[in-house]
Backbone as JSON, one array per atom type, in Angstrom:
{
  "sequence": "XXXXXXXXXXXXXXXXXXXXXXXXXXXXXXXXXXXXXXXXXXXXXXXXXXXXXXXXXXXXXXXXXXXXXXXXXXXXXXXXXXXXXXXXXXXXXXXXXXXXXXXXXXXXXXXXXXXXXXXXXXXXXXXXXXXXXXXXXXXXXXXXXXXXXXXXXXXXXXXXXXXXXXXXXXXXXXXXXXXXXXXXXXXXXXXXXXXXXXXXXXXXXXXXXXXXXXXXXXXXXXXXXXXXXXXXXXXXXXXXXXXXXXXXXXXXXXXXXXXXXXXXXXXXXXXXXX",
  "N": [[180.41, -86.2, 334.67], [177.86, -87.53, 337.18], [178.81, -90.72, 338.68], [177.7, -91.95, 340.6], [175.28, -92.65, 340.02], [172.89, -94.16, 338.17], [173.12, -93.43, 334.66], [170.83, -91.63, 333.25], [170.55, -91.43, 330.48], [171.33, -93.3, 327.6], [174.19, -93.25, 326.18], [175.4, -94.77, 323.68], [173.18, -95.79, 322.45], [171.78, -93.49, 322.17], [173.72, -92.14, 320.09], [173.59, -93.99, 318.21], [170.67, -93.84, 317.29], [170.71, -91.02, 316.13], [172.87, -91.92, 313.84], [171.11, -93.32, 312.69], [169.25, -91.64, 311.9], [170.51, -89.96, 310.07], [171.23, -91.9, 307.96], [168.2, -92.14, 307.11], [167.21, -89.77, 306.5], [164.9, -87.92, 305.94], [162.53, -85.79, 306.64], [163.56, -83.37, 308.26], [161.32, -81.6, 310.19], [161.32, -80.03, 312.6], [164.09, -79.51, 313.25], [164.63, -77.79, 311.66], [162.41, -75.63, 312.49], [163.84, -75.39, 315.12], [166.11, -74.5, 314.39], [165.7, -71.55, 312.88], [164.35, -70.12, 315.23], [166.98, -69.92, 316.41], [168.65, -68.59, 314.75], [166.63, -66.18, 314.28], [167.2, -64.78, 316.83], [169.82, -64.9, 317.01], [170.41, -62.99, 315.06], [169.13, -60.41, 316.71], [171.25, -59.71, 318.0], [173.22, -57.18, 317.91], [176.12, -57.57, 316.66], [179.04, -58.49, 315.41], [180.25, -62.32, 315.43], [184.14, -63.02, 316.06], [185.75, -65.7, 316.82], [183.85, -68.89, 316.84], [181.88, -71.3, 318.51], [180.22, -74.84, 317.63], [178.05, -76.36, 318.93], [177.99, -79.88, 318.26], [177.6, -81.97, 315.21], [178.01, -81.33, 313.04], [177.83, -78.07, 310.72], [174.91, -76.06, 311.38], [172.87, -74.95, 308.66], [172.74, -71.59, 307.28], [173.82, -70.66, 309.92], [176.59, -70.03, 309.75], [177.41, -67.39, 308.87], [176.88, -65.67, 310.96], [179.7, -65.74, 312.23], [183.33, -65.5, 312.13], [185.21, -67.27, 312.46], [184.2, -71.06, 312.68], [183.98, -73.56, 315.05], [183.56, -76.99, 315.48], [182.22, -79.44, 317.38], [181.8, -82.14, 320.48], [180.11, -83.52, 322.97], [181.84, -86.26, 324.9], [181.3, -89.41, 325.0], [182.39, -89.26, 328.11], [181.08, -87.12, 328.76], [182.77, -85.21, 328.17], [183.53, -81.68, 326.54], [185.87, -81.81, 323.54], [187.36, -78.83, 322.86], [188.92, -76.02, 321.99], [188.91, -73.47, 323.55], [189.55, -69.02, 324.07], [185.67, -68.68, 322.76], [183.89, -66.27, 320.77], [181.46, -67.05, 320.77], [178.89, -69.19, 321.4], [176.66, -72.14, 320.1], [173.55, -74.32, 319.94], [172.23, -76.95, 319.01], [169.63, -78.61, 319.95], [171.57, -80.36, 320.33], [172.19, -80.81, 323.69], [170.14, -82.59, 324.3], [170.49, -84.91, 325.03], [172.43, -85.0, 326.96], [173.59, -86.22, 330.56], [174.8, -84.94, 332.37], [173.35, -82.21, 332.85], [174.11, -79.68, 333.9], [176.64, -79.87, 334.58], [177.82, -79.76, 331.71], [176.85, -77.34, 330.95], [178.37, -75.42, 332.25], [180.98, -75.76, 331.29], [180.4, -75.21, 328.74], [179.81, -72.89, 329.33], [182.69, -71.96, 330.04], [184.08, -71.86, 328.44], [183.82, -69.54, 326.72], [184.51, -66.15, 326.3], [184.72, -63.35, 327.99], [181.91, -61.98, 328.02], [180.81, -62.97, 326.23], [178.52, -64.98, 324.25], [176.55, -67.46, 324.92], [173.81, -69.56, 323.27], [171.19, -71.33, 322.9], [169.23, -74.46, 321.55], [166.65, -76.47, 323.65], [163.98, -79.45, 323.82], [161.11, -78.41, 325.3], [159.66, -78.75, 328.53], [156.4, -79.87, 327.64], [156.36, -81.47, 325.53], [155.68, -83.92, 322.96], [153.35, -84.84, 325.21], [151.17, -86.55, 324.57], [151.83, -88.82, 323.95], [153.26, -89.49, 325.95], [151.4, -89.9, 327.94], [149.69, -91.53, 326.78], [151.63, -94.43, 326.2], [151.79, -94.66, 329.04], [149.4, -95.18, 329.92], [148.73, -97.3, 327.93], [150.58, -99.32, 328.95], [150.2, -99.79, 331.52], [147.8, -100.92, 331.37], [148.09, -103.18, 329.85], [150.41, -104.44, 330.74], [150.53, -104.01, 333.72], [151.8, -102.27, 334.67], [154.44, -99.62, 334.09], [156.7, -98.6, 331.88], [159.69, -95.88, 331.46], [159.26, -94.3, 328.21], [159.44, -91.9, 326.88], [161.84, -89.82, 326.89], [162.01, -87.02, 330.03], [161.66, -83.73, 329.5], [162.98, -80.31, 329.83], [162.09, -77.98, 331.7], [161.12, -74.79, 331.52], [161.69, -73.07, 333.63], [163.05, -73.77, 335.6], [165.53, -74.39, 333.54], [166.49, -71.91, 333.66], [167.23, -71.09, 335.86], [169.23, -73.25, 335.87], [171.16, -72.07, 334.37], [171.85, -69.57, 335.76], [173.39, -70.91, 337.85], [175.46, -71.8, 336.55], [176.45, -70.16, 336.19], [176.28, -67.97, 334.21], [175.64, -64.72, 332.57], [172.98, -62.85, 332.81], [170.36, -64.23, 332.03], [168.37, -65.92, 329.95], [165.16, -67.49, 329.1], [162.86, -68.77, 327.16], [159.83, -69.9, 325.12], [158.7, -72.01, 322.67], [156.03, -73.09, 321.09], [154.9, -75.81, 319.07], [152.7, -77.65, 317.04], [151.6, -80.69, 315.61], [149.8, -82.49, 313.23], [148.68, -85.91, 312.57], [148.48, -88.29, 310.14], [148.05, -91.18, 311.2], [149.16, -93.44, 313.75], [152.14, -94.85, 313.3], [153.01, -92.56, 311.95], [153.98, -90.64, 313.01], [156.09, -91.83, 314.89], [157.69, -92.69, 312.95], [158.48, -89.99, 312.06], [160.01, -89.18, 314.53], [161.97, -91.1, 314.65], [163.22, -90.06, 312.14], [164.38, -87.63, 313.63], [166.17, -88.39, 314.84], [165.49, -88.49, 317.57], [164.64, -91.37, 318.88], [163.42, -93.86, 321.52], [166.16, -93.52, 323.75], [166.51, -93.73, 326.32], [168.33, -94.9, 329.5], [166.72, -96.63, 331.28], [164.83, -98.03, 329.88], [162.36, -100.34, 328.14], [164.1, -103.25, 326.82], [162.71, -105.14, 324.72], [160.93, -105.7, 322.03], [158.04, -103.65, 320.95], [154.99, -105.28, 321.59], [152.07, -106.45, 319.75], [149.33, -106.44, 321.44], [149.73, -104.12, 322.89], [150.69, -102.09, 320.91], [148.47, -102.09, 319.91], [146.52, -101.27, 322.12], [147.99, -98.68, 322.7], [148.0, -96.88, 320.95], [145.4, -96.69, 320.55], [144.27, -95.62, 322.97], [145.78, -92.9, 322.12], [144.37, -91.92, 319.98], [141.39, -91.83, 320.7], [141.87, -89.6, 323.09], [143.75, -87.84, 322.55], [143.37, -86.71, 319.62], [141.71, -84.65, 316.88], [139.76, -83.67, 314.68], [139.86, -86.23, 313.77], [142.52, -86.67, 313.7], [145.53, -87.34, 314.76], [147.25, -85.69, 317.43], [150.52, -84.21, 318.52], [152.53, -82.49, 320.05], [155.17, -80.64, 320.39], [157.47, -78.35, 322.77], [159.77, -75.79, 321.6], [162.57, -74.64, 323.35], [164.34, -71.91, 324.36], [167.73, -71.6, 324.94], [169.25, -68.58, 326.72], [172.5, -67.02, 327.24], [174.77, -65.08, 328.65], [178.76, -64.86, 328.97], [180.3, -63.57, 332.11], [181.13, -59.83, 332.21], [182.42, -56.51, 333.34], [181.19, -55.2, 331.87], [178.17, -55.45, 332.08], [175.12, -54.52, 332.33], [174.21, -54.43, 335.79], [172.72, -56.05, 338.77], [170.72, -53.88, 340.69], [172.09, -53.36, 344.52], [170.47, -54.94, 347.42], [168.36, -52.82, 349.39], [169.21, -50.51, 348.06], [167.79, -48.67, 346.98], [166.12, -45.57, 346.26], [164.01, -44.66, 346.23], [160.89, -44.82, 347.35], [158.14, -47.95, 347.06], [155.69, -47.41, 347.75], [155.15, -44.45, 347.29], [156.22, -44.62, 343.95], [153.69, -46.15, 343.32], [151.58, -44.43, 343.96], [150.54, -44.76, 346.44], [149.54, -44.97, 349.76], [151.47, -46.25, 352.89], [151.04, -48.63, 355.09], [152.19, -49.48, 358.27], [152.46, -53.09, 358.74]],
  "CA": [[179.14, -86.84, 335.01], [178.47, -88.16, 338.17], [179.33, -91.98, 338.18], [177.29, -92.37, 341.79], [173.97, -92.76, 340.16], [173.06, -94.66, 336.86], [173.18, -92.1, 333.74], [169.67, -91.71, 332.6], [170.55, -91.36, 328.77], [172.63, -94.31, 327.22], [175.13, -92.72, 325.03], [175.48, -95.43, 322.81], [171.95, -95.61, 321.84], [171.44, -91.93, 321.13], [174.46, -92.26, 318.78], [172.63, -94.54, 317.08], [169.71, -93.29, 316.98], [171.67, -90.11, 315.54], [173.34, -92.07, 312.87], [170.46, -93.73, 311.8], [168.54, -90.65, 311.55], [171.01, -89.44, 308.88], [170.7, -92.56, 307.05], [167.01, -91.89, 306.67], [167.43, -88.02, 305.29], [163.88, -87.29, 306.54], [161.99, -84.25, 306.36], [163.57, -82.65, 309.76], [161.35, -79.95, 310.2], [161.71, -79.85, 314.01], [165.39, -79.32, 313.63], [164.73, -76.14, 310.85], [161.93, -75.12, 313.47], [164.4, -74.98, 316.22], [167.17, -73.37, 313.64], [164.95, -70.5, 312.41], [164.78, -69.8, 316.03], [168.3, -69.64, 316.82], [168.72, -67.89, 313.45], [166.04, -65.37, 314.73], [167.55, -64.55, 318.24], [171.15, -64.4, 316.76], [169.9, -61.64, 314.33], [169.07, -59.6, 316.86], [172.6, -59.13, 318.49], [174.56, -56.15, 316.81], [177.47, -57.52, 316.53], [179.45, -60.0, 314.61], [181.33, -62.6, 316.15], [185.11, -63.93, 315.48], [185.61, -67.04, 316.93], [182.34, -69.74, 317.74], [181.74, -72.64, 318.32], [179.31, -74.62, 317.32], [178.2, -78.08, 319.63], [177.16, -81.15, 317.37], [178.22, -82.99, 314.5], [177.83, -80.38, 312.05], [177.07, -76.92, 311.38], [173.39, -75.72, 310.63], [172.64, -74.44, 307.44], [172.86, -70.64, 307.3], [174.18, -70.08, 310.69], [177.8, -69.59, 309.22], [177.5, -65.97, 308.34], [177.01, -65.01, 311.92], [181.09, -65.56, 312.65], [184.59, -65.33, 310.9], [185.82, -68.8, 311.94], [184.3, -71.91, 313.07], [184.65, -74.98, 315.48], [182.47, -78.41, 315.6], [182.38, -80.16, 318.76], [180.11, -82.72, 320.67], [180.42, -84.37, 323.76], [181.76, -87.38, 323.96], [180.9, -90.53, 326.29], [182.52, -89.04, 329.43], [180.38, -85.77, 328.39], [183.21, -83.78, 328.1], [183.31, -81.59, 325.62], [187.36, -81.41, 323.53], [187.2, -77.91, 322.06], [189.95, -75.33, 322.46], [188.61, -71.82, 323.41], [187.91, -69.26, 324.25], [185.36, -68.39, 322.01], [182.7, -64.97, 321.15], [179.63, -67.26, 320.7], [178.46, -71.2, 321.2], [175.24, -72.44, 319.5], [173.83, -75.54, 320.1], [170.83, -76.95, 317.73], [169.23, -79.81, 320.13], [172.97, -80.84, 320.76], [172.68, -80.86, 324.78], [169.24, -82.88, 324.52], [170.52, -86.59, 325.83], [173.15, -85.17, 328.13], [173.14, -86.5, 331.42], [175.18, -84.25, 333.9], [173.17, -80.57, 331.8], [174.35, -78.55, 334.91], [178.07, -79.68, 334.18], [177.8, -79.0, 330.49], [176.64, -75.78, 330.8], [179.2, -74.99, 333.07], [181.84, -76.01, 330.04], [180.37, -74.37, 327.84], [180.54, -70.85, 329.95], [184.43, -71.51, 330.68], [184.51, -71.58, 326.78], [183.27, -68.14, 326.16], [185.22, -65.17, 326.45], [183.87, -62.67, 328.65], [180.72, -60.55, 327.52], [180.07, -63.94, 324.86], [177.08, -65.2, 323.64], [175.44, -68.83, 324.51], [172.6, -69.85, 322.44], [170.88, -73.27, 322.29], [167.52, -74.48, 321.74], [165.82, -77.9, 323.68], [163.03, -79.57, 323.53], [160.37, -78.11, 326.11], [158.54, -79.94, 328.81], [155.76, -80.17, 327.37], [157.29, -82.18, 324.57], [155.65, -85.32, 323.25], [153.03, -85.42, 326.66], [150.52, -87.26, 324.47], [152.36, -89.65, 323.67], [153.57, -90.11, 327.12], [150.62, -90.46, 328.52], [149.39, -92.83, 326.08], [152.1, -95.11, 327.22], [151.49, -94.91, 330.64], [148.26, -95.95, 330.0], [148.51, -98.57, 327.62], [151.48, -100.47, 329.45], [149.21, -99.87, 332.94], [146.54, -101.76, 330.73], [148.96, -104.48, 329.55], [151.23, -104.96, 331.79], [150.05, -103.67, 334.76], [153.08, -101.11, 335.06], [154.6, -98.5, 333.03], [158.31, -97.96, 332.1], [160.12, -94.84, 330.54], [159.72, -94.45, 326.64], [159.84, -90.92, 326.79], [162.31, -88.81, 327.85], [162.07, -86.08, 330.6], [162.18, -83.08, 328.93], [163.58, -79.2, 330.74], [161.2, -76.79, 332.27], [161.63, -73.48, 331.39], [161.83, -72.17, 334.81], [164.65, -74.77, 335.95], [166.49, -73.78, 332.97], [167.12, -70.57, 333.91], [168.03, -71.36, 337.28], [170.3, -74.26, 335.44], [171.74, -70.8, 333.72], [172.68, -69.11, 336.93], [174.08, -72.06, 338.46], [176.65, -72.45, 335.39], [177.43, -68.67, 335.95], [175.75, -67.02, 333.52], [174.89, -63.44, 333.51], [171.6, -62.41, 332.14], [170.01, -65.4, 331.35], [166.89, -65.46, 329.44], [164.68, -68.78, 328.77], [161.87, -68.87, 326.33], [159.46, -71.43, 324.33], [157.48, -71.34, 321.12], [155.12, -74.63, 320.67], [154.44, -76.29, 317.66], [151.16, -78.78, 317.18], [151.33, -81.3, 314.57], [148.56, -83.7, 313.25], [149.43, -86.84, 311.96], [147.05, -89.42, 310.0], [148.37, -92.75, 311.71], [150.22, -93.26, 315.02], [153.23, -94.63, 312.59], [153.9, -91.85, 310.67], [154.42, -90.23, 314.19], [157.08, -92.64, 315.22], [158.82, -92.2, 311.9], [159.07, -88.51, 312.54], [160.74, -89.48, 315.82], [163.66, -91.56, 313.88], [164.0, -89.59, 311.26], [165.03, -86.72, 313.92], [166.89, -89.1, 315.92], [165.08, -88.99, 318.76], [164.22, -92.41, 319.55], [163.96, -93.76, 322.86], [167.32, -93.63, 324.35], [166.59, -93.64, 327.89], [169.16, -96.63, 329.86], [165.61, -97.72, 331.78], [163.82, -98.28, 329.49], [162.24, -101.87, 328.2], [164.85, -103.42, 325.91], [161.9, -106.21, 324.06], [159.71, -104.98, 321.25], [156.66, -103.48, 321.42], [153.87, -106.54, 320.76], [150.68, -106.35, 318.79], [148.43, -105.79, 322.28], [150.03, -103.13, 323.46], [150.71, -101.09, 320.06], [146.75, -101.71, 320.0], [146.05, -99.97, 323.11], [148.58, -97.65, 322.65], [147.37, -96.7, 319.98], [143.32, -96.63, 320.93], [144.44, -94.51, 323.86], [145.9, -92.08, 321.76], [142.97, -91.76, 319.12], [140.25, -91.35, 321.87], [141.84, -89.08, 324.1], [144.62, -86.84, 321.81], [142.97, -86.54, 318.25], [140.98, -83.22, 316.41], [139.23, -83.99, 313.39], [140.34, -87.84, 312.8], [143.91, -86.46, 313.29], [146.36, -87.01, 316.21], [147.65, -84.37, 318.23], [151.84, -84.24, 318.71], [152.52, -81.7, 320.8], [156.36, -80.1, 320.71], [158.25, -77.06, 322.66], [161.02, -75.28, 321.74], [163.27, -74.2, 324.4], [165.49, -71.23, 323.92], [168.27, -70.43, 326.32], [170.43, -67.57, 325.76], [173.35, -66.46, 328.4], [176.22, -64.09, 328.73], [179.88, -65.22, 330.14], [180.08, -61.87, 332.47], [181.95, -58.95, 332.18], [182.47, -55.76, 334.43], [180.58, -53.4, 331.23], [177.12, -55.98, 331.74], [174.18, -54.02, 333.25], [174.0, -55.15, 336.96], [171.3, -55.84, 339.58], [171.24, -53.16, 342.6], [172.21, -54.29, 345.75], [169.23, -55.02, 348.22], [168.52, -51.73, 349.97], [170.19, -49.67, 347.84], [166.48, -47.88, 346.43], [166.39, -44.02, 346.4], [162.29, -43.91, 346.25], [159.43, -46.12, 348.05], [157.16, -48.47, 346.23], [154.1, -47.02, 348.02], [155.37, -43.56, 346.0], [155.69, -44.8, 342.74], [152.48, -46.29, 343.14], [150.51, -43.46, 344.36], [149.27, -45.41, 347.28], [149.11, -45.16, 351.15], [151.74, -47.0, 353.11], [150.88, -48.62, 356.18], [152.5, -50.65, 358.76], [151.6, -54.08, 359.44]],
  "C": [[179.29, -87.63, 336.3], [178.37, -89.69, 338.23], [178.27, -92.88, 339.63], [175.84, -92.95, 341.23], [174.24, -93.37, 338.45], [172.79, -94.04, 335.67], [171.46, -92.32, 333.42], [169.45, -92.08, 331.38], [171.83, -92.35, 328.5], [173.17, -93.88, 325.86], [175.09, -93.45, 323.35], [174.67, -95.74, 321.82], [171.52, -94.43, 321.1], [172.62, -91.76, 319.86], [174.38, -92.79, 317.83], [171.91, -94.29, 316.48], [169.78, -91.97, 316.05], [172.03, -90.29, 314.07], [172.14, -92.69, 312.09], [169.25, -92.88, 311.24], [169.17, -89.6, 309.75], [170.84, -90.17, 307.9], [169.67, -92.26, 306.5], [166.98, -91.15, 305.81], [165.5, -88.11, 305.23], [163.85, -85.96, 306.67], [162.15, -84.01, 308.33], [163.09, -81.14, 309.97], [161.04, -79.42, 311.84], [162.97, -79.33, 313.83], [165.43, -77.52, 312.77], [164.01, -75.92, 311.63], [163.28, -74.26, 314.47], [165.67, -73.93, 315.74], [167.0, -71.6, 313.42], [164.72, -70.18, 314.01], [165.85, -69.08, 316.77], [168.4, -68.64, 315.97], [167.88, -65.91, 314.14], [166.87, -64.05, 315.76], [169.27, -64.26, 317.85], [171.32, -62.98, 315.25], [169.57, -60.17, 315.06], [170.03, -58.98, 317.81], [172.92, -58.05, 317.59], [175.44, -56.43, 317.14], [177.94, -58.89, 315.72], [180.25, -60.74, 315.26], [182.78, -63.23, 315.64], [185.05, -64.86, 315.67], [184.39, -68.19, 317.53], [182.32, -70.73, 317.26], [180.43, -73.78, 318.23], [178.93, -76.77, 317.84], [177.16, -79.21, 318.74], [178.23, -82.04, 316.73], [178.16, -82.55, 313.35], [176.83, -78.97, 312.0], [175.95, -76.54, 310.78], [173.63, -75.18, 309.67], [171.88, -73.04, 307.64], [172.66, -69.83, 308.68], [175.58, -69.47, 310.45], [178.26, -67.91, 308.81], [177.67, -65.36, 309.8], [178.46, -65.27, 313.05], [181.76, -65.67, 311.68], [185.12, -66.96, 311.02], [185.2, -69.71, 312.91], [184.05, -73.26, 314.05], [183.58, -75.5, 315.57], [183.14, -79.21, 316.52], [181.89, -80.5, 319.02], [181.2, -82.92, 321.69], [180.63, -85.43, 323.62], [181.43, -88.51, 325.31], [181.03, -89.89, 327.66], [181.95, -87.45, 329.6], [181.61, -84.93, 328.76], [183.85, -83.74, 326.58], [185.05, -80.79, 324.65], [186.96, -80.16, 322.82], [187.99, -76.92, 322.88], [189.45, -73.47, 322.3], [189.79, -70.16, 323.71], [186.95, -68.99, 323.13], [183.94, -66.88, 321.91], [181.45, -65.8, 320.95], [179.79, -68.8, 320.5], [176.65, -71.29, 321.2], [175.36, -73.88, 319.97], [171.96, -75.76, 319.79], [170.7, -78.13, 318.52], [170.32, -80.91, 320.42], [173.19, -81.78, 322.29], [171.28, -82.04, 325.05], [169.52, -84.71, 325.47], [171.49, -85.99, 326.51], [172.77, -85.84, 329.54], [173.06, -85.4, 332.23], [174.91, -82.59, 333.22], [173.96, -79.62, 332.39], [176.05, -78.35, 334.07], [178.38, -79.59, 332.82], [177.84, -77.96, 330.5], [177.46, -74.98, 331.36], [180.76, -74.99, 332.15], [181.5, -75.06, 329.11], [180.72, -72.7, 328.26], [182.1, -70.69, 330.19], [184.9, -71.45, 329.06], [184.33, -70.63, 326.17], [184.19, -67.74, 326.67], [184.63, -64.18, 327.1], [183.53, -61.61, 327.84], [180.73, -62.34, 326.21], [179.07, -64.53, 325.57], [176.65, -67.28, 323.7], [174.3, -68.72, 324.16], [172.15, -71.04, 322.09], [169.38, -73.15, 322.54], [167.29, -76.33, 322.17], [164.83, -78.1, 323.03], [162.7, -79.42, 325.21], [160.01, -79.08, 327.16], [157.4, -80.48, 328.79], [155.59, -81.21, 326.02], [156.53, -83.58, 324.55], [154.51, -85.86, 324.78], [151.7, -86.11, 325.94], [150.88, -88.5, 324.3], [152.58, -90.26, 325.0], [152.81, -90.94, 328.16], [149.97, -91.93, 328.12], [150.23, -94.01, 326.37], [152.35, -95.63, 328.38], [150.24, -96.1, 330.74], [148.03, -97.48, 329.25], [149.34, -99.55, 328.22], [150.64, -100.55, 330.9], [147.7, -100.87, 332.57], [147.01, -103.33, 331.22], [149.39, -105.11, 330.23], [151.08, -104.96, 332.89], [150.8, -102.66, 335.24], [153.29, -100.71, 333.91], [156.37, -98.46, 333.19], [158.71, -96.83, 331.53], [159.73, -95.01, 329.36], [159.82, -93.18, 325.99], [160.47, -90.08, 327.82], [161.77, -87.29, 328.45], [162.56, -84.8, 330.08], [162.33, -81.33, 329.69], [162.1, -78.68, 330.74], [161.57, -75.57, 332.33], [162.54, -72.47, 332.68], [163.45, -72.59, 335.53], [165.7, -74.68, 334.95], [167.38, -72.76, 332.89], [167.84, -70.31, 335.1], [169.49, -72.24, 336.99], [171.53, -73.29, 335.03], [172.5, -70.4, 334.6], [173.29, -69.7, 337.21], [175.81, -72.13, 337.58], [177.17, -71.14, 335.26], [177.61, -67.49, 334.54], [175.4, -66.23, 333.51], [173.83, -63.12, 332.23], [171.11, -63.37, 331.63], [168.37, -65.1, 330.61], [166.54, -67.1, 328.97], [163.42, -68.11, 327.94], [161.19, -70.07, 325.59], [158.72, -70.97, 323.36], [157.02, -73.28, 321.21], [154.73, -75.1, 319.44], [153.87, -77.87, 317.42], [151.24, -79.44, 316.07], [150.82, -82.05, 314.82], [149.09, -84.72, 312.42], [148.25, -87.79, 311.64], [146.92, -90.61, 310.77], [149.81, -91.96, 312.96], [151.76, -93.32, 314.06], [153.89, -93.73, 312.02], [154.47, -90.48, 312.41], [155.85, -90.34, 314.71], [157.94, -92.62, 314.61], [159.47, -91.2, 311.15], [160.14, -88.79, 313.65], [162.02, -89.54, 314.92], [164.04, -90.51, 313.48], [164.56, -88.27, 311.9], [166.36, -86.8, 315.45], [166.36, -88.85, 317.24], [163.57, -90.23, 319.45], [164.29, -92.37, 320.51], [165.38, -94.58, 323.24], [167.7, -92.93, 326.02], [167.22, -94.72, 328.42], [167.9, -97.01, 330.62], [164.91, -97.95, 330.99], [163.78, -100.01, 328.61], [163.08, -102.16, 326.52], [163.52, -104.69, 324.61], [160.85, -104.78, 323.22], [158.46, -104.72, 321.19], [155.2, -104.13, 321.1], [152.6, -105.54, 320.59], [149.47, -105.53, 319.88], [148.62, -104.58, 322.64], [150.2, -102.44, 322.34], [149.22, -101.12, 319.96], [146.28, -100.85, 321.07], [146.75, -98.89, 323.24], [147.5, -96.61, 321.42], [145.08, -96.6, 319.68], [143.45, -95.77, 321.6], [144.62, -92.95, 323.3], [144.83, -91.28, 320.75], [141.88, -91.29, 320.14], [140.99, -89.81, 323.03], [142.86, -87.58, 323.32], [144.6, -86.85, 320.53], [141.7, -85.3, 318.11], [140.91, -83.58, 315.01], [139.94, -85.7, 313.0], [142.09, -87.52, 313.04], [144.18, -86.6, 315.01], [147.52, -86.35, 316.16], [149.26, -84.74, 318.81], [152.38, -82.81, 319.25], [154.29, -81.62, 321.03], [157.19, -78.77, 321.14], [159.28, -77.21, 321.99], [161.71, -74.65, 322.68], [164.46, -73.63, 324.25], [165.95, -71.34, 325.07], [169.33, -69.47, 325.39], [171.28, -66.92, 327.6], [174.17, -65.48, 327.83], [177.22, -64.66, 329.67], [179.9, -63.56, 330.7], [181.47, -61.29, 331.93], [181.33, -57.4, 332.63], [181.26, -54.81, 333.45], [178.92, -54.42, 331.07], [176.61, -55.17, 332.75], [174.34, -54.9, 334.43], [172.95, -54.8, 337.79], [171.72, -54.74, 340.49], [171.25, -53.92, 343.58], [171.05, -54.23, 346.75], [169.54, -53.77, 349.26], [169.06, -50.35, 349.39], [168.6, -48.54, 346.75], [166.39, -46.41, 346.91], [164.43, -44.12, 346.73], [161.47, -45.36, 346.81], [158.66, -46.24, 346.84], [156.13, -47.93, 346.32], [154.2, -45.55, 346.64], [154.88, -43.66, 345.17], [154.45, -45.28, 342.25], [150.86, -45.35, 343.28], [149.62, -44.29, 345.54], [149.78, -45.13, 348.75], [150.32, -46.28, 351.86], [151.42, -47.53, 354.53], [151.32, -49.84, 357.1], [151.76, -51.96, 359.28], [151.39, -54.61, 361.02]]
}
């Protein structure tokens, strides 16, 4: 991670936030969402893998079948991640979501595959949570007259895939699936959050609790502007990625120029210089 700039995500907090999410034992159905996903997408490989690894703090519930042995790993403060490869396949269930330095993760994780293996992880989208966000904007721009973080920045599909290349991935593929939940009361919102550990654990953000005025206009904002039938509107992607570490037997691009037939051709059309 780089040490030049101040981390965005405070470790210490999301580990909290983490542990006190287990305490709870809340109905995580964001985390089976994003599983049944993975689950999905690792179904439609043919093949089985031997060794994989699997980045968290435990392994999902009925991903285990899709290898012969194994490993549990997280990052740890100095985001790197101890795990002894290489390995045919790394999952990662919402794992990479508070990293700071994603690029240099992802770049770990590909030197941990074996060439021709299988990364597989699912974020959260950027569309993630943007009523909420806004609603904070607005009610602390009320209140206070300014606005600080309280939700995190969440990936963009498009920059993911580029994040992919970058980390030397071959064939990358990004995807999202959305999922809309209504909620009777802002609270029971918030106590979805916990219970899936993701509080806010951004390092800017305002360390004092959130007073009475401002959960009121928060909370008015959100009712008037992100509610459908009496109900408010929670708005969450999913964000697949899926890579390949390379190897010489992966389909490859052609080299620029290297085309046997004209576009005008295959199109049946007219070519004409400009």
């Amino acid at each position: 991670m780089n040490s030049e700039h101040p981390p965005l995500f405070d470790f210490r907090t999301a580990q909290a936030a983490r542990a006190r999410a287990a305490r709870i034992g809340g109905d995580r159905f964001l985390d089976a969402a994003g599983l049944d996903g993975l689950l999905h997408r690792l179904s439609t490989v043919t093949r089985h893998f031997d060794r994989a690894l699997c980045v968290g703090d435990a392994l999902p519930h009925g991903i285990k079948r899709f290898a012969q042995d194994w490993t549990i790993a997280d990052f740890d403060q100095r985001e790197f991640l101890a795990a002894q490869g290489p390995f045919d396949l790394v999952v990662s269930l919402f794992s990479l979501q508070a990293i700071n330095d994603l690029p240099g993760a992802l770049i770990q994780l590909r030197r941990l595959l074996k060439p021709d293996g299988l990364f597989l992880a699912v974020l959260y989208g950027g569309a993630t949570l943007t009523e909420l966000r806004q609603s904070f904007t607005a009610a602390e721009s009320e209140i206070l007259g300014g606005a600080s973080p309280h939700v995190a920045p969440f990936a963009d599909v498009r920059d993911m895939g580029t994040l992919l290349q970058r980390a030397g991935f071959a064939l990358p593929v990004t995807d999202i699936e959305r999922l809309t939940v209504r909620y009777s009361t802002f609270p029971s919102l918030i106590q979805d959050l916990r219970a899936h550990g993701q509080s806010n654990a951004l390092s800017g953000r305002r360390k004092n609790f959130v007073g009475k005025r401002m959960l009121g206009a928060l909370n008015d904002h959100y009712s008037r502007h992100h509610a459908q039938d009496g109900k408010l509107i929670a708005t969450f992607e999913m964000l697949y990625l899926i890579g390949w570490a390379p190897h010489e037997s992966q389909q490859q691009p052609l080299k620029p120029g290297s085309a046997k037939t004209r576009l005008s051709d295959a199109l049946g059309t007219v070519e004409r210089k400009a």
